[in-house]
Residue frames relative to the residue before (quaternion, step in Angstrom):
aa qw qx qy qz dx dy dz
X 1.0000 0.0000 0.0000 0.0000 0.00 0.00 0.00
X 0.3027 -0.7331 0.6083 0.0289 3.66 -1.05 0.98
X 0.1097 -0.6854 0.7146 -0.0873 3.47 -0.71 1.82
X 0.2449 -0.6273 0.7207 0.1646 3.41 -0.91 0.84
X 0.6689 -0.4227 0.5034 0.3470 3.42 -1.97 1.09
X 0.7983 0.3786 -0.3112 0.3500 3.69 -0.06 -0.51
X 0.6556 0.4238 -0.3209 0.5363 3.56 1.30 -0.14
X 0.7696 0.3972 -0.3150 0.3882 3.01 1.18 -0.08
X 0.4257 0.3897 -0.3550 0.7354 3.75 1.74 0.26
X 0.5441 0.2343 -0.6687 0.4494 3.74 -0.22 1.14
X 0.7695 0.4179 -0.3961 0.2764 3.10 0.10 -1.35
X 0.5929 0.5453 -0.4048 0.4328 3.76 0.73 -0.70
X 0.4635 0.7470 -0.3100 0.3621 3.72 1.32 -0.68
X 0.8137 0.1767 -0.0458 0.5518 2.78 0.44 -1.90
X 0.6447 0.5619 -0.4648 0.2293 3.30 0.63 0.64
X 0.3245 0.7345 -0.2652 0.5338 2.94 1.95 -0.47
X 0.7898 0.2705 -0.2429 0.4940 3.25 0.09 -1.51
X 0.5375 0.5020 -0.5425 0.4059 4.36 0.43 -0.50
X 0.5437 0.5331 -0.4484 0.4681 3.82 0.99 -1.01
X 0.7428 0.4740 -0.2710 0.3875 3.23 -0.42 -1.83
X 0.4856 0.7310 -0.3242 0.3531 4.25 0.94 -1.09
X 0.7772 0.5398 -0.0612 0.3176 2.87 0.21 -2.68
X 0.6669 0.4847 -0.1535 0.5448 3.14 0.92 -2.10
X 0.7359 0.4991 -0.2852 0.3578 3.77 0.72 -0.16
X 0.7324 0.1927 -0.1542 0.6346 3.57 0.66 -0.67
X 0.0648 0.6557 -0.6862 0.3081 3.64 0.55 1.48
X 0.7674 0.3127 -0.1743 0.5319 3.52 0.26 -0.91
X 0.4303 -0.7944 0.3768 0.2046 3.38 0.92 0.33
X 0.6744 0.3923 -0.2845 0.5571 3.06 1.25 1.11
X 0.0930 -0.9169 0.3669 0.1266 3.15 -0.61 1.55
X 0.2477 -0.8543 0.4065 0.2087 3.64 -0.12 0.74
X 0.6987 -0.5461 0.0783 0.4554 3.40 -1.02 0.17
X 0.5665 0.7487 -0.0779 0.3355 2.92 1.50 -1.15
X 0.6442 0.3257 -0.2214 0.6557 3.19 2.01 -0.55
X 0.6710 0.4320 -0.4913 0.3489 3.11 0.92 0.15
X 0.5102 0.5808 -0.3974 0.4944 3.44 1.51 0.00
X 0.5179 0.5296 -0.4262 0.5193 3.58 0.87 -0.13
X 0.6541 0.6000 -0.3038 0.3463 3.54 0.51 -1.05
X 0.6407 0.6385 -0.0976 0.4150 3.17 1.11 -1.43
X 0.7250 0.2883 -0.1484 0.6077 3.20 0.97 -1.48
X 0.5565 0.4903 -0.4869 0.4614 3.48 0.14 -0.17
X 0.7166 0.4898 -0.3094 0.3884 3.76 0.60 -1.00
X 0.5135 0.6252 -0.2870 0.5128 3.98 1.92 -1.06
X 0.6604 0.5661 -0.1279 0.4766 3.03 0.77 -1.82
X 0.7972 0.1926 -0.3794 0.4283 4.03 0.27 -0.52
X 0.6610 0.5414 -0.4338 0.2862 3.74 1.45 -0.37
X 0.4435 0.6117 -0.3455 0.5566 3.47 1.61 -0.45
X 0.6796 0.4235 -0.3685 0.4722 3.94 0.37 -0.16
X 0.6348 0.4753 -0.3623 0.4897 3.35 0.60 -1.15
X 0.7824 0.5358 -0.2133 0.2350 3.13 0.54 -1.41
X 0.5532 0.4266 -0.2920 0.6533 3.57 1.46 -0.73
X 0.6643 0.4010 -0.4103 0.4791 3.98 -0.02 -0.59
X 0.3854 -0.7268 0.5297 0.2067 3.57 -0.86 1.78
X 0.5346 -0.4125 0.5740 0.4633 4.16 -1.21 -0.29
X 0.4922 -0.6038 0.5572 0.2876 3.70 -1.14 0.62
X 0.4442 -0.6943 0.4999 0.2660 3.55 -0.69 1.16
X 0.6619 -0.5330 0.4232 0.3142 3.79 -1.18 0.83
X 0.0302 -0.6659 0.7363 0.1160 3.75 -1.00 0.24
X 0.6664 -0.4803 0.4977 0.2786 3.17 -2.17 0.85
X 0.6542 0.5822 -0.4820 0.0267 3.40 0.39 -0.77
């Protein structure tokens, strides 16, 4: 199966940020500061995914 780099640095995106979400509005309040966490966490996993290449195929 073939994930392109961009389908795979959303999804890690928005998963990052649902984490980064959840763990926030426990207290049911979201402040700025977590939402700035959100954000970067969400930059921060597409910029990983996105620089880390797919593992090249082997014969075996």
């Amino acid at each position: 199966m073939k994930i392109s780099s961009i389908a795979k640095s959303l999804v890690a995106g928005l998963a990052a940020g649902a984490t980064a979400a959840v763990t926030a509005v426990q207290d049911q309040v979201l402040t700025t500061g977590e939402g700035v966490t959100i954000v970067l966490a969400m930059l921060g996993a597409w910029g990983i995914t996105w620089a880390v290449p797919n593992r090249p195929k082997t014969d075996a």
